[in-house]
Phi, psi and omega in degrees: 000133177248146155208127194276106180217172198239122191210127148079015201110316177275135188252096239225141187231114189248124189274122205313261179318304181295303199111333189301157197237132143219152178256146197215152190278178168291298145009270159319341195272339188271337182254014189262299165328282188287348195270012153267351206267313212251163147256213194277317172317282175007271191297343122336281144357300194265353169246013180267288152013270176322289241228023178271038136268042173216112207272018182243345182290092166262194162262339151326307200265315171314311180300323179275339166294296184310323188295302197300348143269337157293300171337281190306312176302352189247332152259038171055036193246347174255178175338105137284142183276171159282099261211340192240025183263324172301000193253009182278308177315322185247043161297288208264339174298339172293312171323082177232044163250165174260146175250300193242133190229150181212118210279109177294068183275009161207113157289038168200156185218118183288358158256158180252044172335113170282345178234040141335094157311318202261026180048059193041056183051040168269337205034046161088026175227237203207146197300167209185123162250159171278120201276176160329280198294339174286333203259319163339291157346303158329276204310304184318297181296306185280345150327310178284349190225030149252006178071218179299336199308131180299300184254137148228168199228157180215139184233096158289127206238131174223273328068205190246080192284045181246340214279342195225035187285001182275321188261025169304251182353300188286346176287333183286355178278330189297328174279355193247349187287324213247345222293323175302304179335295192289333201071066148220186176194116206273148103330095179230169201214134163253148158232119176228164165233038164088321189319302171281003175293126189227201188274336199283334195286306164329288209270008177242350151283291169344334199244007177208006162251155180274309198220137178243139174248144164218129195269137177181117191282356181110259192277138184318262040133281191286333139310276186303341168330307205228323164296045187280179180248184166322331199250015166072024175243136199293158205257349178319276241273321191287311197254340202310298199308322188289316198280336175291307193300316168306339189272331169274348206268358192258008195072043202027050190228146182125335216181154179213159167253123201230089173272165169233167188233152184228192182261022156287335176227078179249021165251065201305309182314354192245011164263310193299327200261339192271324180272341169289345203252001174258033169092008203259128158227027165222108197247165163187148236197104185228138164341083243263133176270116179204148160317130174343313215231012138334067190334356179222041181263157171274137190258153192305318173317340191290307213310322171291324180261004171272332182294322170294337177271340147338289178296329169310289189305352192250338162312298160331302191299305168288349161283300155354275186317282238282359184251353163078027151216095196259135174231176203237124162239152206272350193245026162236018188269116198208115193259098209245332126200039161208079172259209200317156128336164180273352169295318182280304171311348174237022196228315166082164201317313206101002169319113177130291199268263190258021170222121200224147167263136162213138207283153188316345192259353172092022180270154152222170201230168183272339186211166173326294199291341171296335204273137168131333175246130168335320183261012166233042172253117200288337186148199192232189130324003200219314173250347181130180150291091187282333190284088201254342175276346164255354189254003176276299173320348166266324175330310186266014157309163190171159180276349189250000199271327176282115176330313213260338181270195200056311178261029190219122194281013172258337190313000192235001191253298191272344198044032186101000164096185212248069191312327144339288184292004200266312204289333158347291202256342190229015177083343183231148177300315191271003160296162200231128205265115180273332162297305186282006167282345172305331196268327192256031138282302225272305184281352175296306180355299199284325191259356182254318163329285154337290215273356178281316202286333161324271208305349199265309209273346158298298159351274186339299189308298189313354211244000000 
């Protein structure tokens, strides 16, 4: 399978399976279109037809374009076949260690987020911290069910995990404690929204998390719209100082800024570009997942103007480099060659299987977006995985399991999409949430783009 689009000047051909990427004249783009459909007259015929005012479009050179494609098609780099659909079930029925937990370490939260999934972090229960001995316990259970595996990673989550930071701390020394003992070596992640960020926090995250998320919707005016605290006053003015001062001590590495944009703000890029000119250059920017009939979900009207800014931002982004102030958006970073394993492209996040949320009571869930309902609570910490019919249902996610992903040349770029948002927007895990697959074709384009304009104006320099 091939898919073909037209972006920025360029006429980018991408083959589905191999991963090859070609930029191509029209000519070509046009007999690239037509060479499983037509034969070579034809396509001959019709591209002598087209291109007859253009006096370099011989029947030579159209015939010697088709040879230069077969070539390719022969060196699997054009329609290729797919070599990975029998390997995905049993990818993932192999699979049985947990690599990752993401640790609920508070169920409350000091903002009152109005479009809060996680219902400003109670998640449809009752607020909660996590105590020391759950999350120990938390550390045990996944050491015990990772098998040989080496690096595992932990994401403090909450709600608000500052609210609950001595025992941030203490746990990470407990981890830090067993780590030779055990063979492992932990990873960890804070999610925060800043409020409570002090000198102590700076300097024991800078010095034991890999990664920091720090929430922030962008223009002060659209932040505070939905970030407030309890007294209904915005959170803008409170954390921007903070997160520069955690951000330079950290060298600017490391972290990302993690906004959501809704349909009050679908013009996102003036958020994004706005957290860049305050010094922030590892952005990322999501879609808000809600019920329909939300005043700030996004609606099929959005879709033309979220693409375009998908294209502002990715245009930006390469003048930006090219002026030698490069910033980073978290859904174009695409490694065309040497990205994810083919395991992981067909296989998706791990949710379920090898990556679990748990909750302040020592339950686990397959994700973050799961905890609080009930029929997808897999067991706890202390016996295991009990739910064995629902953590099967993740098992069979997959980038082939669904009909429309099987026929969608993006499948090896999304692994089948997001189970959370599916069961979200369609009721079932295995359902297909379509708007955002609309939104993450259009941004894999924009990141296939990048990396053509990239590669063309190096060329260029070198010629």
């Amino acid at each position: 399978m091939i898919h073909q689009y037209k972006l920025n000047g360029f006429n980018i051909v991408l083959d589905t399976c191999s991963g090859s990427v070609h930029s191509v004249d029209g000519v070509a783009y046009d007999i690239i279109s037509m060479y499983k459909d037509e034969s070579e007259d034809k396509i001959v015929a019709k591209i002598l037809e087209k291109y007859a005012d253009t006096p370099d479009v011989t029947e030579g050179e159209v015939r010697l374009c088709i040879e230069d494609i077969r070539a390719l098609e022969r060196a699997g780099k054009l329609f290729s076949d797919d070599p990975y659909e029998g390997l995905a079930t049993d990818y993932k029925n192999n699979s049985k260690v947990i690599k990752a937990l993401c640790l609920h370490i508070a169920h409350t939260c000091n903002l009152n987020c109005s479009y809060c999934f996680a219902s400003q972090g109670k998640y449809q229960g009752e607020r909660a911290l996590m105590s020391y001995e759950v999350g120990k316990r938390a550390f045990d259970f996944l050491i015990e069910n990772s098998g040989s595996r080496r690096n595992l990673e932990v994401d403090f989550f909450g709600g608000e995990p500052l609210l609950n930071w001595d025992v941030v701390k203490r746990l990470v020394a407990y981890a830090r404690s067993v780590e030779k003992e055990k063979g492992k070596n932990f990873r960890f992640t804070l999610t925060t929204n800043g409020v409570l960020i002090d000198d102590d926090v700076i300097d024991f995250v800078n010095r034991e998390m890999s990664n920091v998320v720090l929430s922030l919707d962008g223009r002060r005016e659209i932040h505070d719209h939905f970030r407030r605290d309890y007294a209904g006053n915005g959170s803008y003015d409170t954390i921007v100082p903070k997160f520069k001062r955690l951000v330079d001590a950290r060298g600017g590495r490391g972290y990302y800024m993690r906004g959501t944009f809704t349909h009050n703000n679908t013009d996102f890029t003036n958020d994004l570009f706005h957290m860049a000119d305050l010094g922030f250059t590892e952005l990322s920017m999501e879609p808000v997942v809600c019920p329909p009939n939300d005043p700030y979900a996004l609606v099929d009207e959005d879709l033309p103007v979220l693409f375009e800014q998908y294209e502002i931002l990715a245009k930006e982004m390469l003048r930006r480099k090219k002026e030698g102030k490069p910033i980073t958006f978290y859904h174009y970073m695409l490694d065309l060659k040497n990205g994810p394993c083919i395991y992981k492209r067909i296989t998706g996040c791990g949710s379920g299987t090898e990556y679990m949320a748990v909750t302040p009571f020592g339950e686990l869930y397959p994700c973050h977006q799961f905890v609080g309902d009930e029929k997808y609570r897999l067991g706890d910490i202390w016996t295991g995985v009990t739910n064995i019919a629902a953590q099967n249902e993740f098992r069979s996610c997959n980038a082939y399991s669904r009909p429309e992903c099987k026929e969608c040349w993006a499948r090896l770029y999304c692994s089948g999409g997001c189970a959370a948002n599916s069961y979200h927007a369609t009721g079932s895990i295995g359902g297909v949430y379509e708007y955002g697959c609309k939104l993450f074709k259009k941004r894999i384009e924009c990141a296939i783009m990048m990396q053509v304009a990239e590669a063309t104006e190096n060329d260029n320099a070198d010629t």
